[in-house]
mmCIF file of the N, C-alpha and C atoms, coordinates in Angstrom:
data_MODEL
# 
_entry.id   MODEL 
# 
loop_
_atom_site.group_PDB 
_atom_site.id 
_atom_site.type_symbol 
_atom_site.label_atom_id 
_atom_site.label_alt_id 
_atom_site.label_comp_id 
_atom_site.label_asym_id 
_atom_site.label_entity_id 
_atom_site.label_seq_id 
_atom_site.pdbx_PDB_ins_code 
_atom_site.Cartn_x 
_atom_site.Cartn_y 
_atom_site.Cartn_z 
_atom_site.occupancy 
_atom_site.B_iso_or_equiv 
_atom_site.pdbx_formal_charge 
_atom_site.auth_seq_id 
_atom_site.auth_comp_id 
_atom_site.auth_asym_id 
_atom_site.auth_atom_id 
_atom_site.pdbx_PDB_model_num 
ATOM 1   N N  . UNK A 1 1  ? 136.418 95.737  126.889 1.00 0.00 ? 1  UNK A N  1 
ATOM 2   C CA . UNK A 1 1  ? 135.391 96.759  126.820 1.00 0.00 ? 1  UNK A CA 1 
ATOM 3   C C  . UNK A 1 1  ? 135.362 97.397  125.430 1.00 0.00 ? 1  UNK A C  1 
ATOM 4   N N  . UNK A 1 2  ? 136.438 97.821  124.993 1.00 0.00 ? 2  UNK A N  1 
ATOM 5   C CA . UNK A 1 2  ? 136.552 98.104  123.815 1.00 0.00 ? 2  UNK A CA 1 
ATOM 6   C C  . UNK A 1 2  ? 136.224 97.363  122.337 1.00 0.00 ? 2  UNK A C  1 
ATOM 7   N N  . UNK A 1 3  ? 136.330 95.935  122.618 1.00 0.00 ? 3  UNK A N  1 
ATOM 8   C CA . UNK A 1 3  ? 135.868 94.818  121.473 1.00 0.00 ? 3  UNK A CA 1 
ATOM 9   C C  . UNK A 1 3  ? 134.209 94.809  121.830 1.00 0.00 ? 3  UNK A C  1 
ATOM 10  N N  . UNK A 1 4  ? 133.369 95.220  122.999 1.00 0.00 ? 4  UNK A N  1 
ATOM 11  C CA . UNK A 1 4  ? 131.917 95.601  123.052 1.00 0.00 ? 4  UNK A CA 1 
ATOM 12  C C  . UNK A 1 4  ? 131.686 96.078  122.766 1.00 0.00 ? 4  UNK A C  1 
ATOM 13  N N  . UNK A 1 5  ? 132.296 97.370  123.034 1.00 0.00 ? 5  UNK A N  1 
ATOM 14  C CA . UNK A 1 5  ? 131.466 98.190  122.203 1.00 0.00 ? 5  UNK A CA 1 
ATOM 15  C C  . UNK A 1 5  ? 131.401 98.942  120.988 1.00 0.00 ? 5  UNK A C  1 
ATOM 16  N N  . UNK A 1 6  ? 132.823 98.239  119.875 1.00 0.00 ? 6  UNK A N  1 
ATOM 17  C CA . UNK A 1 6  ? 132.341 98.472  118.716 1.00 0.00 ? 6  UNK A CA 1 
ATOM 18  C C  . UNK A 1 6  ? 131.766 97.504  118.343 1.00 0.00 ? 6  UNK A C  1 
ATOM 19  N N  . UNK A 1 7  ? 131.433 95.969  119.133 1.00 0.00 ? 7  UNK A N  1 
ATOM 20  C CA . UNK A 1 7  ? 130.712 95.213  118.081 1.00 0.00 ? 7  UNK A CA 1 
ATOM 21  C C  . UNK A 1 7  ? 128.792 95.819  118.394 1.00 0.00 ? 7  UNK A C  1 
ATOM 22  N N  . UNK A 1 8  ? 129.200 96.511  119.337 1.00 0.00 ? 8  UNK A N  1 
ATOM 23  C CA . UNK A 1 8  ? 127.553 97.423  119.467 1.00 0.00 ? 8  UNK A CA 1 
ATOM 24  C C  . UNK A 1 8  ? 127.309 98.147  118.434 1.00 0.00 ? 8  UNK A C  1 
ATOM 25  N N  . UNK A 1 9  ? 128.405 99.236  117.958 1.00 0.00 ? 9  UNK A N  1 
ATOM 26  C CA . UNK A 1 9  ? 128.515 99.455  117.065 1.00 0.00 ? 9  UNK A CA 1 
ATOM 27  C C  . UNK A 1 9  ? 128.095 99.300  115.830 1.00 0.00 ? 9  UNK A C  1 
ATOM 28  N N  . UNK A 1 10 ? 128.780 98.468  115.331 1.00 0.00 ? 10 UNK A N  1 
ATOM 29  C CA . UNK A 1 10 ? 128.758 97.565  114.343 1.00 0.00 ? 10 UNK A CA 1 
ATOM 30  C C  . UNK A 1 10 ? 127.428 96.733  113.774 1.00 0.00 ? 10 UNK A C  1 
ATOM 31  N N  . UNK A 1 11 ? 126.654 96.254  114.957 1.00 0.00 ? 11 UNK A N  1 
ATOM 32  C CA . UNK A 1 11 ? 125.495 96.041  115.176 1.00 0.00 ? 11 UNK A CA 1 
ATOM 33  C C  . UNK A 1 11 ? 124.465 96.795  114.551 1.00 0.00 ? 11 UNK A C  1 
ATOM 34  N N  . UNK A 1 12 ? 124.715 98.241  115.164 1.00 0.00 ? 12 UNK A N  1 
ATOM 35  C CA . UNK A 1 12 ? 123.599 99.165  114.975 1.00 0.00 ? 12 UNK A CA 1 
ATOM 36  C C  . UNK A 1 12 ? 123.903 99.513  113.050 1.00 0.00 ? 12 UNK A C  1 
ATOM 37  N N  . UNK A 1 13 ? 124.740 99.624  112.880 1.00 0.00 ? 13 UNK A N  1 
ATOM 38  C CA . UNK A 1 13 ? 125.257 100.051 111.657 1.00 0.00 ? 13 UNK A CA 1 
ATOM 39  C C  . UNK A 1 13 ? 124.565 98.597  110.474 1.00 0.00 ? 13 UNK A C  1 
ATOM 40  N N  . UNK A 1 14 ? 124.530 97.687  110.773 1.00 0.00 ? 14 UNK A N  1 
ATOM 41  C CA . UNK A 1 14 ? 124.165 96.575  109.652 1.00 0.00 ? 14 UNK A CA 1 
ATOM 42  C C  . UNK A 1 14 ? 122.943 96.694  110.138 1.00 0.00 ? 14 UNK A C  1 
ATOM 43  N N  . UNK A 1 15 ? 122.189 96.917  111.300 1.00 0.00 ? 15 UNK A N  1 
ATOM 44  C CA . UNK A 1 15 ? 120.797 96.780  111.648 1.00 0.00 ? 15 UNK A CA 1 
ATOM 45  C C  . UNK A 1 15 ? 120.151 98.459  110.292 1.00 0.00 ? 15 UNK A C  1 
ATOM 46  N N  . UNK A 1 16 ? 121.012 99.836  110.643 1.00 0.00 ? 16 UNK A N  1 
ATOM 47  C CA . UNK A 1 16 ? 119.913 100.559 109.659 1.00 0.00 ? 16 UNK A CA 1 
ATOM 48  C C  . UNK A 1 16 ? 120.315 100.255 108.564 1.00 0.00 ? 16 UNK A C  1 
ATOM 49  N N  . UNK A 1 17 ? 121.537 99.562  108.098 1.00 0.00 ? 17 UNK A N  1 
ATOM 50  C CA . UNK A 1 17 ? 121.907 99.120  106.343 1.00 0.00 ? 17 UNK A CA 1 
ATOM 51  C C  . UNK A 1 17 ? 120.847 98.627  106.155 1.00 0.00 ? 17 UNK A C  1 
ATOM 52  N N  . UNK A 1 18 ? 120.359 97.370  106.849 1.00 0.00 ? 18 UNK A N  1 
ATOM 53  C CA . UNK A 1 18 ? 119.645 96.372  106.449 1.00 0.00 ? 18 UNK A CA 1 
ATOM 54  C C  . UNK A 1 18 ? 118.472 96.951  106.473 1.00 0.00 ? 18 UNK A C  1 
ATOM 55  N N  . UNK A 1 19 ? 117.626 97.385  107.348 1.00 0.00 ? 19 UNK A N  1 
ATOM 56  C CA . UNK A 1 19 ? 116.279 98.523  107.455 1.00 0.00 ? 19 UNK A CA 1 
ATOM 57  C C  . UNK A 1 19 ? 115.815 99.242  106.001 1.00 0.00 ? 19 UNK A C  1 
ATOM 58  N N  . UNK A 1 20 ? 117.153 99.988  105.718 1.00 0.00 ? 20 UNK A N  1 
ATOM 59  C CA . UNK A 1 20 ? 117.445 101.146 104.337 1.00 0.00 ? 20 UNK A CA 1 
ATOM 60  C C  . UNK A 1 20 ? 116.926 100.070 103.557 1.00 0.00 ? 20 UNK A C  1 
ATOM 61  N N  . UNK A 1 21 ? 117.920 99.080  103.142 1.00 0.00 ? 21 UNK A N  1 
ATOM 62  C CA . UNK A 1 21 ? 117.897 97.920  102.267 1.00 0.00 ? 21 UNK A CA 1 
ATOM 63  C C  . UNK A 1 21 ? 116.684 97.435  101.399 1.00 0.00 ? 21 UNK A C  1 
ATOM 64  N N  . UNK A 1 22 ? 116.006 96.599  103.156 1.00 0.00 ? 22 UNK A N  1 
ATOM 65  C CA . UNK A 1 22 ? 114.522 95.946  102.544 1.00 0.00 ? 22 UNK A CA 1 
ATOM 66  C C  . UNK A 1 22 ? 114.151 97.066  102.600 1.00 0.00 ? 22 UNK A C  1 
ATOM 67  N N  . UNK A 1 23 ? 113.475 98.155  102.953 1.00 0.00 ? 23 UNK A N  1 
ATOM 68  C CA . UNK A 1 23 ? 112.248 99.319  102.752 1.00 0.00 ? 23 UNK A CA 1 
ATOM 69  C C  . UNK A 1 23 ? 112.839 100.269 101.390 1.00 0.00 ? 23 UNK A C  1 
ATOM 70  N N  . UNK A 1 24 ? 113.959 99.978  100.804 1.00 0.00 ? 24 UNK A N  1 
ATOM 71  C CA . UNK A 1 24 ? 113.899 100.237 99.155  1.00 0.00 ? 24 UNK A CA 1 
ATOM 72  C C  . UNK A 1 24 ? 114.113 99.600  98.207  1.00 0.00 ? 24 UNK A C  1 
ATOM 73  N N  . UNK A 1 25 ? 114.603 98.556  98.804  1.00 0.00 ? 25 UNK A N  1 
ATOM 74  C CA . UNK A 1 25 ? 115.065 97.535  97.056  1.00 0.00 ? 25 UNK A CA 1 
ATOM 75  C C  . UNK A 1 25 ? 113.824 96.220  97.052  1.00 0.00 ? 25 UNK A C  1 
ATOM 76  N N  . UNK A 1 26 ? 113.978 95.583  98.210  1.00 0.00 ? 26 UNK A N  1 
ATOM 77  C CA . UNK A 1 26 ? 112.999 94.219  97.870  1.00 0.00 ? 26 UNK A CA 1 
ATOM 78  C C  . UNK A 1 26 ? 111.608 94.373  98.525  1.00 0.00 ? 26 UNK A C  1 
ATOM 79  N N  . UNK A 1 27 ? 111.359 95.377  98.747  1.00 0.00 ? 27 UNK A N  1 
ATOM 80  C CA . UNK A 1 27 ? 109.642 95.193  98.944  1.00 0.00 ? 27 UNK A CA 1 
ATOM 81  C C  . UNK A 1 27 ? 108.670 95.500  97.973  1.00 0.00 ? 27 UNK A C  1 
ATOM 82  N N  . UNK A 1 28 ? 108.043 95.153  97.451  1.00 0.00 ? 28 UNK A N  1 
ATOM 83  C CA . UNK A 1 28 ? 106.868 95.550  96.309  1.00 0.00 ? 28 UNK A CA 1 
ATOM 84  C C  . UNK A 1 28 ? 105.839 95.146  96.483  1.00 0.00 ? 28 UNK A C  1 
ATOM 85  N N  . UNK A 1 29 ? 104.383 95.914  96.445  1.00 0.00 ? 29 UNK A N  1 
ATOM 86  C CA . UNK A 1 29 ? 103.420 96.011  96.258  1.00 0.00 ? 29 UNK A CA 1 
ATOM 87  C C  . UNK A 1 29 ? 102.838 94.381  95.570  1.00 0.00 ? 29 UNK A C  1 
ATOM 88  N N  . UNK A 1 30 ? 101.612 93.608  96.205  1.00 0.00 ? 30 UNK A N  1 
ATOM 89  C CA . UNK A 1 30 ? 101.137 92.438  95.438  1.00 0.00 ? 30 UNK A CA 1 
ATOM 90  C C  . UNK A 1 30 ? 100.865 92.848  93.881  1.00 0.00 ? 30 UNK A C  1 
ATOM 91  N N  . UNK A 1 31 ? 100.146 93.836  93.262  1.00 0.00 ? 31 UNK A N  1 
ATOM 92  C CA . UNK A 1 31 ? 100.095 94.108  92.282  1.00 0.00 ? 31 UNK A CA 1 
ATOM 93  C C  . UNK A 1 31 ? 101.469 94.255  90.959  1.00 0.00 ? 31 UNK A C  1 
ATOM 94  N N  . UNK A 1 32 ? 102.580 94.700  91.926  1.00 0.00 ? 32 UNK A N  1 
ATOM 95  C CA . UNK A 1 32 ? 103.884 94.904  90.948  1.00 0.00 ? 32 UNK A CA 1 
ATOM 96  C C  . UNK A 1 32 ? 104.549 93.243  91.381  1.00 0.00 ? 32 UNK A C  1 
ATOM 97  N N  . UNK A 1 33 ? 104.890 93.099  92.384  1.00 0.00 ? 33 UNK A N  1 
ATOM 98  C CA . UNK A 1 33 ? 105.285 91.469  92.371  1.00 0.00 ? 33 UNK A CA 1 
ATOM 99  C C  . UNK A 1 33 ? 104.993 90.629  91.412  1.00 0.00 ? 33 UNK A C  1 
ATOM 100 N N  . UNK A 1 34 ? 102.966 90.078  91.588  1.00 0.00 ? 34 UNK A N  1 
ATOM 101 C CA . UNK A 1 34 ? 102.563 89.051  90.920  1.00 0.00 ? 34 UNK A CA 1 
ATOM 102 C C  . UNK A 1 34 ? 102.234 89.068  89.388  1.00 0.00 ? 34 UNK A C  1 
ATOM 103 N N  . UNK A 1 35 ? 102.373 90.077  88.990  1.00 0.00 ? 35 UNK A N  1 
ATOM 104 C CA . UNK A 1 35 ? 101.719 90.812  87.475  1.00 0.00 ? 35 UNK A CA 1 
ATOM 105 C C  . UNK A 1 35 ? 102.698 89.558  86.289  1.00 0.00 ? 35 UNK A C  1 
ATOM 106 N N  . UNK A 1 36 ? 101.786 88.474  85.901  1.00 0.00 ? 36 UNK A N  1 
ATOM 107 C CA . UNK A 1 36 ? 102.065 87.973  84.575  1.00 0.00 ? 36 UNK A CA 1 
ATOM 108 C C  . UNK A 1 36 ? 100.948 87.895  83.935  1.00 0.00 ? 36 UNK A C  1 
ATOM 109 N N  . UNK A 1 37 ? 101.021 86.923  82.936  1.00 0.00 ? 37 UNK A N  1 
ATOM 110 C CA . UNK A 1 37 ? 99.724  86.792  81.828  1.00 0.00 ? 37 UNK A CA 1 
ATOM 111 C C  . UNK A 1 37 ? 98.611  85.979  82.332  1.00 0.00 ? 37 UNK A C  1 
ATOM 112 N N  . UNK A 1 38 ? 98.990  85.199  83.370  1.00 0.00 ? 38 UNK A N  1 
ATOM 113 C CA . UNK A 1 38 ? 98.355  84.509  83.795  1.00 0.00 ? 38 UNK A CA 1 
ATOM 114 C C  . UNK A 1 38 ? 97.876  84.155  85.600  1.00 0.00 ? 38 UNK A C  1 
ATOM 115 N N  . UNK A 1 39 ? 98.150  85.257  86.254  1.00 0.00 ? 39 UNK A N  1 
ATOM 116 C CA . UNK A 1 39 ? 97.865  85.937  87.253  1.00 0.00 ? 39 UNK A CA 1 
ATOM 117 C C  . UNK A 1 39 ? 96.673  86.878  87.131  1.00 0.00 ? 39 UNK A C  1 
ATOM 118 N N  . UNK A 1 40 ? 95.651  86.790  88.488  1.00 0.00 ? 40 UNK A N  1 
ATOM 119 C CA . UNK A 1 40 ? 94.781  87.764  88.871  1.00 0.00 ? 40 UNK A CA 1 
ATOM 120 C C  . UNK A 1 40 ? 94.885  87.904  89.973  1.00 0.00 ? 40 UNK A C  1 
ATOM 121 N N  . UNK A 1 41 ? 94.500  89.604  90.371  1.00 0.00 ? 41 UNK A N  1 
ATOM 122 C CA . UNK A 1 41 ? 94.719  90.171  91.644  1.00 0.00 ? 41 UNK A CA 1 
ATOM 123 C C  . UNK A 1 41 ? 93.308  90.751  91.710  1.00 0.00 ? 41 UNK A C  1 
# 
């Protein structure tokens, strides 16, 4: 019972890391993503 429910735990804890994660580091806007010299948006 005890190995359940910290891997519940544990679970929930990498589920909002990961949430935090993508919704501040790797999501960007098509405009900031695709922007080279030879790109149109």
């Amino acid at each position: 019972m005890k190995a359940m429910l910290s891997g519940i735990v544990v679970a929930i804890i990498v589920a909002i890391g990961a949430a935090y994660v993508l919704d501040t580091e790797f999501q960007r806007t098509a405009a900031v993503a695709f922007t080279t010299t030879g790109a149109r948006i």
